[in-house]
MMTF fields as JSON, N, C-alpha, C and O atoms, coordinates in Angstrom:
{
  "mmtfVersion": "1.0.0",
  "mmtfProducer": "UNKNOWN",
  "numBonds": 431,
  "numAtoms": 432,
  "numGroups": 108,
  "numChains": 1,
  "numModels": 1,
  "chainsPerModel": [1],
  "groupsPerChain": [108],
  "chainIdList": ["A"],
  "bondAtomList": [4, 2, 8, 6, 12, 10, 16, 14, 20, 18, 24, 22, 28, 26, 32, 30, 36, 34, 40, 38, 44, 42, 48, 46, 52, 50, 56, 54, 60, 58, 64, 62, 68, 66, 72, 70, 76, 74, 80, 78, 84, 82, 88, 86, 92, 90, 96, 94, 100, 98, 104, 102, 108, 106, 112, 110, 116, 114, 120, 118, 124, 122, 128, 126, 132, 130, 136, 134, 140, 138, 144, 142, 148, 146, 152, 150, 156, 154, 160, 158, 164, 162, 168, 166, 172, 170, 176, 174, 180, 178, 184, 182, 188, 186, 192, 190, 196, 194, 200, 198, 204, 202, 208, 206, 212, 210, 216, 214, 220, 218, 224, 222, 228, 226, 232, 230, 236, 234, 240, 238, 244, 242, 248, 246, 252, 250, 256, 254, 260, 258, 264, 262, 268, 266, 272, 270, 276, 274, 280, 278, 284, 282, 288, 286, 292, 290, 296, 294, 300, 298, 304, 302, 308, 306, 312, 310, 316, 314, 320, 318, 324, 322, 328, 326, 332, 330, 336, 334, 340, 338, 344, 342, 348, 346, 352, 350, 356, 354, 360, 358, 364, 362, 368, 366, 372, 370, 376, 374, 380, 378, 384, 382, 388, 386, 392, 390, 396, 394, 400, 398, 404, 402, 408, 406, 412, 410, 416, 414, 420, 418, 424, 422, 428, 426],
  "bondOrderList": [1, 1, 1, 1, 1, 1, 1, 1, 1, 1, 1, 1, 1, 1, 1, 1, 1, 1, 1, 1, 1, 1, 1, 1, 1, 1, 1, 1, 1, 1, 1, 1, 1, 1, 1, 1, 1, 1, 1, 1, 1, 1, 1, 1, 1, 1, 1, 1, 1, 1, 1, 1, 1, 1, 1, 1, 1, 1, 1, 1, 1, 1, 1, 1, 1, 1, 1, 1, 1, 1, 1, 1, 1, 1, 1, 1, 1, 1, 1, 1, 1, 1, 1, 1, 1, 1, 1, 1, 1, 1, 1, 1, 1, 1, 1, 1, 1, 1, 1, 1, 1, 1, 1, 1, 1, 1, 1],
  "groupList": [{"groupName": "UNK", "atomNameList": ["N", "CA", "C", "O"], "elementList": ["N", "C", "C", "O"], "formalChargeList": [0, 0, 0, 0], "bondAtomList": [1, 0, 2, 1, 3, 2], "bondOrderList": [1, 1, 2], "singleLetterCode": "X", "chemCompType": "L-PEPTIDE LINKING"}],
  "groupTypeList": [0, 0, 0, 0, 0, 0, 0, 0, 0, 0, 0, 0, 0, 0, 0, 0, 0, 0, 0, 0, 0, 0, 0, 0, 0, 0, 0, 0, 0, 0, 0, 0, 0, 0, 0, 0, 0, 0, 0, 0, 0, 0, 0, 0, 0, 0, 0, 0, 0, 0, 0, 0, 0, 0, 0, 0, 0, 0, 0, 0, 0, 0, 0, 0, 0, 0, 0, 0, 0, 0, 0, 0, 0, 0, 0, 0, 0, 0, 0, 0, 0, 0, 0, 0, 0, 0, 0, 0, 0, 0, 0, 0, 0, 0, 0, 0, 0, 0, 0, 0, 0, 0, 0, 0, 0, 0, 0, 0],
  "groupIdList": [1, 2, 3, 4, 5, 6, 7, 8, 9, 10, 11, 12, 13, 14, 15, 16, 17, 18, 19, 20, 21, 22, 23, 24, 25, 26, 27, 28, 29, 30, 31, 32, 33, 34, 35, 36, 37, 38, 39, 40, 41, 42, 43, 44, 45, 46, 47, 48, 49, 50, 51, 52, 53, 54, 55, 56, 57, 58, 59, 60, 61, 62, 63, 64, 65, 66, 67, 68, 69, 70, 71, 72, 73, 74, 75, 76, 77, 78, 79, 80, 81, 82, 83, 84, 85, 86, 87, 88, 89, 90, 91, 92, 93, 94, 95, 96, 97, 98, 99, 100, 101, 102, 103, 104, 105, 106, 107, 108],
  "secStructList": [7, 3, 3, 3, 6, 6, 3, 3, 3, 7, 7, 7, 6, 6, 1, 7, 5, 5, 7, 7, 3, 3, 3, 1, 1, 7, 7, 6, 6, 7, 7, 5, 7, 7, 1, 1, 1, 7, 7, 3, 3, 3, 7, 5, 7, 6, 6, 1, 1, 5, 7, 1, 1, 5, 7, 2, 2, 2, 2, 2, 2, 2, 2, 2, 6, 6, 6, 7, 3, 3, 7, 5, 2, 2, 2, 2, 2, 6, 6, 4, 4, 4, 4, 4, 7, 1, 1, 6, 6, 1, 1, 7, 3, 3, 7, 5, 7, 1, 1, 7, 7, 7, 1, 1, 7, 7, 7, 7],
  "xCoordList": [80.588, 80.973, 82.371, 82.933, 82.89, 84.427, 84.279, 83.067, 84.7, 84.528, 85.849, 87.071, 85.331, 85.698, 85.779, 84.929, 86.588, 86.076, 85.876, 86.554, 84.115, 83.808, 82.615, 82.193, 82.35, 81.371, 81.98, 82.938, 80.913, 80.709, 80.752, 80.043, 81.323, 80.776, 81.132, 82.004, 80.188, 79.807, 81.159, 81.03, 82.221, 83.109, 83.162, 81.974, 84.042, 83.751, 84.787, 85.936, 83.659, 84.628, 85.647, 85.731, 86.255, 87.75, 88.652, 89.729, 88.44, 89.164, 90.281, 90.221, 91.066, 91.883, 91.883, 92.116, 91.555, 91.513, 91.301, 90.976, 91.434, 91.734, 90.165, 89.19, 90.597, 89.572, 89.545, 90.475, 88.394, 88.47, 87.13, 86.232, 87.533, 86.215, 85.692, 86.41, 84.699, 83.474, 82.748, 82.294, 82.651, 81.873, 81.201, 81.74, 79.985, 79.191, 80.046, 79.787, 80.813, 80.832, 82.351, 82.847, 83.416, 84.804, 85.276, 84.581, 86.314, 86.459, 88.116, 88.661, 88.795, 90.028, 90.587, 89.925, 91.866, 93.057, 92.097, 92.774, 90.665, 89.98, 91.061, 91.792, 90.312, 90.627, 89.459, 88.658, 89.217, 88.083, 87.764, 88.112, 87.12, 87.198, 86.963, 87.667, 85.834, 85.26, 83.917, 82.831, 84.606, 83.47, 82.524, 82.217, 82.025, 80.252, 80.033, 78.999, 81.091, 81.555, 81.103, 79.946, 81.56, 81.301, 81.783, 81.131, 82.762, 82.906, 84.151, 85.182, 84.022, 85.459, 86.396, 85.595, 86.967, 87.336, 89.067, 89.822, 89.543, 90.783, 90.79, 89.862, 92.34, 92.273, 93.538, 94.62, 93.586, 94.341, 93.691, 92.487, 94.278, 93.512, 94.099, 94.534, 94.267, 94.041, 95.761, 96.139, 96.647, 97.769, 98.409, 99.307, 98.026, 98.225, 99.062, 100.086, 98.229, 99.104, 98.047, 96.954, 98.272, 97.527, 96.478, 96.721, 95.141, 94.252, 94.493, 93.93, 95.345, 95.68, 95.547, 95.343, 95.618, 95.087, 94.305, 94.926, 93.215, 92.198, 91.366, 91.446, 90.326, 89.254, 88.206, 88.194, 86.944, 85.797, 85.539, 85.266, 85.537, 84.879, 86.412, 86.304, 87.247, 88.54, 88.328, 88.53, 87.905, 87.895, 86.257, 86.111, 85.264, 84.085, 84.119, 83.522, 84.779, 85.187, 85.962, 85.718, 87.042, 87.576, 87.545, 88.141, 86.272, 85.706, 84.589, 84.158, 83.946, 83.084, 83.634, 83.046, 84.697, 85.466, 86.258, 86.869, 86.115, 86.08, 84.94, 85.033, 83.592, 82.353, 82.328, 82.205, 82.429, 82.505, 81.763, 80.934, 82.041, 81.352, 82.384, 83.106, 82.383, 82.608, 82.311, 81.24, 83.304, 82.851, 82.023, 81.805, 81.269, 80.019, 80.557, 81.509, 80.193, 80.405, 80.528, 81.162, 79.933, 79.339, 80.155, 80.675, 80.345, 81.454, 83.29, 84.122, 83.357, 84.418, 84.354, 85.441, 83.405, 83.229, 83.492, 84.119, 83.207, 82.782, 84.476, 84.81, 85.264, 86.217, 86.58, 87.541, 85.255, 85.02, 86.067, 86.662, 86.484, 87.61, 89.128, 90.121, 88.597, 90.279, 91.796, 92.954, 90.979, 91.934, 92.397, 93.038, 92.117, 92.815, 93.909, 94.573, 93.945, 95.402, 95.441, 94.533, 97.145, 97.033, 97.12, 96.965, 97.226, 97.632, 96.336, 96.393, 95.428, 94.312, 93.501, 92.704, 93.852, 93.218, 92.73, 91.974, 93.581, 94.004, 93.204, 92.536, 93.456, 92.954, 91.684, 90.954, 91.046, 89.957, 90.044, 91.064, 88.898, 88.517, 87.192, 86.343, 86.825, 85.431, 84.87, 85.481, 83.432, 82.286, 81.562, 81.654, 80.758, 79.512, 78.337, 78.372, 77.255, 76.568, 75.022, 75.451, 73.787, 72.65, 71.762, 70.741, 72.832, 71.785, 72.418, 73.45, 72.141, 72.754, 72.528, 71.396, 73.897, 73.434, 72.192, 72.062, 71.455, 70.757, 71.501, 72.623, 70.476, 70.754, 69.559, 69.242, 68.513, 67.634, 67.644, 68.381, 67.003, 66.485, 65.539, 64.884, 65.46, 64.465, 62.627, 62.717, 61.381, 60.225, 60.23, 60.59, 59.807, 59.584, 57.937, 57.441],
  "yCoordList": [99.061, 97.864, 98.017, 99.105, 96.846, 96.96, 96.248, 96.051, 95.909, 95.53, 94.146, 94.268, 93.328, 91.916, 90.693, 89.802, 90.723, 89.544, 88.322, 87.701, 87.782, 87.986, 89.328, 90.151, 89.103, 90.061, 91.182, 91.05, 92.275, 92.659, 92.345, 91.35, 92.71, 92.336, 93.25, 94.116, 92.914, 94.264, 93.919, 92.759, 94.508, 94.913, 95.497, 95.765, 96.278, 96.756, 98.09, 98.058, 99.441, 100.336, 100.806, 102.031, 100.442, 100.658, 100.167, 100.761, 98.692, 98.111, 98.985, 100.212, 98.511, 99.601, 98.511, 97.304, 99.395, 99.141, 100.273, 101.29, 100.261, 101.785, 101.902, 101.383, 103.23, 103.813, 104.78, 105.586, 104.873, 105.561, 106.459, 106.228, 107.721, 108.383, 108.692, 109.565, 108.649, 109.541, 110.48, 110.85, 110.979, 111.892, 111.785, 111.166, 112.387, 112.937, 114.483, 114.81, 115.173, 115.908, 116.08, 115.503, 117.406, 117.097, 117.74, 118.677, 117.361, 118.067, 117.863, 116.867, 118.654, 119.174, 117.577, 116.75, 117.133, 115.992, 115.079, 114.246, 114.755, 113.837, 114.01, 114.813, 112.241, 111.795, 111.504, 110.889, 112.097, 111.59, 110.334, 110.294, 109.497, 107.889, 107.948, 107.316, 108.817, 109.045, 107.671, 107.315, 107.383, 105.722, 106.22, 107.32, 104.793, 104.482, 105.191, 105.6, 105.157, 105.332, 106.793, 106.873, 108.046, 109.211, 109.764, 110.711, 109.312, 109.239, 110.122, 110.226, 110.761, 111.411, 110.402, 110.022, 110.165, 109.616, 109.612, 109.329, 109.925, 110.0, 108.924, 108.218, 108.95, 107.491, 108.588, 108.005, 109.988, 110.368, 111.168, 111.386, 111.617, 112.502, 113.592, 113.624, 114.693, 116.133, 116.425, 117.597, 115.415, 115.076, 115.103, 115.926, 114.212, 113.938, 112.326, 111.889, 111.635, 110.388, 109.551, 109.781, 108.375, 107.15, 107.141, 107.421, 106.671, 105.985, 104.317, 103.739, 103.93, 102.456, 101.65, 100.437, 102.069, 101.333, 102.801, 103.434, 103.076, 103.942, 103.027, 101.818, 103.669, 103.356, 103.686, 104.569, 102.985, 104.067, 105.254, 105.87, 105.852, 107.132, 108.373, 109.584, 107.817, 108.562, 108.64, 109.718, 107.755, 107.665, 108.694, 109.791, 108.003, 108.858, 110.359, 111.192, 110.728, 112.172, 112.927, 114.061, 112.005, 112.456, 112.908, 113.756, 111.695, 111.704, 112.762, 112.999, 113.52, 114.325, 115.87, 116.95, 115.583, 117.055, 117.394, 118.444, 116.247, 116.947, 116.946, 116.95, 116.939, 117.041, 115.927, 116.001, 114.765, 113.388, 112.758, 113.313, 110.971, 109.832, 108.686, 108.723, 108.061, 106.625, 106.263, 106.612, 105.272, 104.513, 103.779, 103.687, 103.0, 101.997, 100.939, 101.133, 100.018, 98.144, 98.311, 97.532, 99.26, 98.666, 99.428, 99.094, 100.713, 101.406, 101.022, 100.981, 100.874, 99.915, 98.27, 97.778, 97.759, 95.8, 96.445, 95.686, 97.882, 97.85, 98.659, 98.882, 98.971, 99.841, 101.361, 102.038, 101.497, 103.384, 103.906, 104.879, 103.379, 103.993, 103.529, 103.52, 103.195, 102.675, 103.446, 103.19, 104.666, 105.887, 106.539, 107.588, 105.99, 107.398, 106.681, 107.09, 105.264, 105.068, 104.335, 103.821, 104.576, 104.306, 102.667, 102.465, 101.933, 100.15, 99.414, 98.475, 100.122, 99.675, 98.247, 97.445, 98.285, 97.72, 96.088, 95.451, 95.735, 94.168, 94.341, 93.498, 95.255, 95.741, 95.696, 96.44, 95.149, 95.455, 96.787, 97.383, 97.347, 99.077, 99.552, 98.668, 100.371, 100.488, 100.845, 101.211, 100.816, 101.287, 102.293, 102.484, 102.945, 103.993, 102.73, 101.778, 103.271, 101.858, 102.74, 103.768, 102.915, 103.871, 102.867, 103.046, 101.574, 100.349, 100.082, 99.462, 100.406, 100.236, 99.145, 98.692, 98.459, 97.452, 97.304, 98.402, 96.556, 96.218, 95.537, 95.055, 95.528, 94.321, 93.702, 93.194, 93.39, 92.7, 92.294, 92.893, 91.346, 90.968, 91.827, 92.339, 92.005, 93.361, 91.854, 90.627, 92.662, 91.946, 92.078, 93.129, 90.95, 90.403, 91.025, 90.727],
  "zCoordList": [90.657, 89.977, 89.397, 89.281, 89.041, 88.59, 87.067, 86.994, 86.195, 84.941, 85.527, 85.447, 85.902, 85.545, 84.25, 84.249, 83.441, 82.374, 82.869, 83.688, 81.871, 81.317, 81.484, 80.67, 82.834, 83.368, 84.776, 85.537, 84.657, 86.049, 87.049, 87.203, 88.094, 89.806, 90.715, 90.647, 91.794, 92.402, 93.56, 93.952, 94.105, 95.237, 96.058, 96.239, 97.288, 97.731, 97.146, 96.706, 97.395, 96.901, 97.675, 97.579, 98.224, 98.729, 98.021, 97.99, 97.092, 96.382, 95.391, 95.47, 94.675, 93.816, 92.641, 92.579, 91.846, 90.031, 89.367, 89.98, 88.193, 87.161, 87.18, 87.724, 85.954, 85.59, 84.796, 84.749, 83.975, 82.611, 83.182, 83.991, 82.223, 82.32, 81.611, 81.122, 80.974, 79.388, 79.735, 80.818, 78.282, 78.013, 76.71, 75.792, 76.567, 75.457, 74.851, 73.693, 75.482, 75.361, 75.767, 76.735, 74.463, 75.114, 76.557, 76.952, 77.334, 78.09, 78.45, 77.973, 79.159, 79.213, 79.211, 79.837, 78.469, 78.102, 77.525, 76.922, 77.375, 76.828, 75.133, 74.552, 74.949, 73.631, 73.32, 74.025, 71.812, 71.266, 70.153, 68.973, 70.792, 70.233, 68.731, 67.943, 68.316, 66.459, 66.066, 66.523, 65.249, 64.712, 65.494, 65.955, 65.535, 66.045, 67.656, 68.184, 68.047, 70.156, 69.951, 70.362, 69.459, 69.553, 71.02, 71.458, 71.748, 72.593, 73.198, 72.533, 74.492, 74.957, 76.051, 76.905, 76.174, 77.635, 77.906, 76.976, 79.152, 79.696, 80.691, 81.085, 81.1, 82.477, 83.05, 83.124, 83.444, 84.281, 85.323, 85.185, 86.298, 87.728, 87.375, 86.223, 88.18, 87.615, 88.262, 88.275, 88.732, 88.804, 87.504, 87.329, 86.437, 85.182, 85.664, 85.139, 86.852, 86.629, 86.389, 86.908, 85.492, 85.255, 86.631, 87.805, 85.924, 87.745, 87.159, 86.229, 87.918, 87.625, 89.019, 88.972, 89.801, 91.338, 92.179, 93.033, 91.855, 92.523, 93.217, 93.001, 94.291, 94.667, 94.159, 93.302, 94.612, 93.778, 93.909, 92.879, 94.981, 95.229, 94.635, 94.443, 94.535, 93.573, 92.617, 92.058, 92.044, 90.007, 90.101, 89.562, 90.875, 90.207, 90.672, 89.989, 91.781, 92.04, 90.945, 90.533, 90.506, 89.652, 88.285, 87.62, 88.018, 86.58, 86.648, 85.519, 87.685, 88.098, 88.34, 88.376, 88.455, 88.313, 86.859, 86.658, 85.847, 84.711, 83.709, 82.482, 84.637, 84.003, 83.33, 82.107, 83.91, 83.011, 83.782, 84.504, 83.72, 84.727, 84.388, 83.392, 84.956, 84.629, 83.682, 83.187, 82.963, 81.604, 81.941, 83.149, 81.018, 81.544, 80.911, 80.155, 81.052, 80.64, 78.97, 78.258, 78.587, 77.202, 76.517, 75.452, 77.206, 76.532, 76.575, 75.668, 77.51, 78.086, 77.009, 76.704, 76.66, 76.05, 74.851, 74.113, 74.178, 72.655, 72.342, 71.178, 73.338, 73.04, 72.735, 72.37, 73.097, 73.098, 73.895, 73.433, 75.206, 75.826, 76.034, 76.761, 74.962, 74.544, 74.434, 74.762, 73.696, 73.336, 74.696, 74.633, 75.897, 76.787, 77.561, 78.514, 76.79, 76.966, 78.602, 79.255, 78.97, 80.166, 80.34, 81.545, 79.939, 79.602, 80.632, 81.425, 80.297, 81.095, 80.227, 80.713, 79.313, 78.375, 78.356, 77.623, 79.58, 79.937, 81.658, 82.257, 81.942, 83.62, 84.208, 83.554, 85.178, 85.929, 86.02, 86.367, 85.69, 85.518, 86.414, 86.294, 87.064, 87.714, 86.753, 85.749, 86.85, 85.638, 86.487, 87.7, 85.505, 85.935, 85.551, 84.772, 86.558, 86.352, 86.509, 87.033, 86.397, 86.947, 88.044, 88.707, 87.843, 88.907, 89.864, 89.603, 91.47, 92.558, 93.206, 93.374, 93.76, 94.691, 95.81, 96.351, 96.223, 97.033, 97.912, 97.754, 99.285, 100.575, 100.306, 101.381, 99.301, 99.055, 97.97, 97.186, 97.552, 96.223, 96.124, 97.032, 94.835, 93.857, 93.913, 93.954, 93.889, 94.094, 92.634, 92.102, 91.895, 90.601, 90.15, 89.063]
}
């Protein structure tokens, strides 16, 4: 998924839009958010350049090689990853999401 305002939508991951990455836990150039977020997160690749036009499988590789994930919607809507900078702030961003697209509708 990509973080579209006002909502989510699902793309295709080849597309290019940024991306932030979190953590519970710190890990190498993370910034740590503090307040209510408790949160770590960076928006660079192991380059040290901005991910400002990535694909998906770049940002979550990337966010996976510093023991991180993708920001999620909520962390991303509430401003937890705000701190890692990067002028993403205005930007379509990919999310970490634990709910995968279907080619079906889900049975009720």
């Amino acid at each position: 998924q990509c973080t579209i305002v006002p909502s989510p939508k699902n793309v295709p991951s080849t597309e290019l839009f940024g991306a932030r990455c979190c953590s519970e836990t710190p890990f190498a150039g993370a910034v740590f958010t503090g307040g209510s977020c408790n949160l770590y997160s960076y928006a660079r690749d192991a380059s040290d350049v901005c991910m400002t036009d990535v694909n998906y499988n770049y940002a979550k590789t990337t966010c996976e090689s510093y023991g991180a994930r993708l920001c999620t919607v909520e962390e991303n809507s509430n401003n937890c990853s705000k701190a890692s900078r990067c002028g993403l702030n205005s930007e379509q961003i990919w999310v970490w999401s634990d709910i995968l697209p279907t080619n079906k509708p889900s049975a009720l």
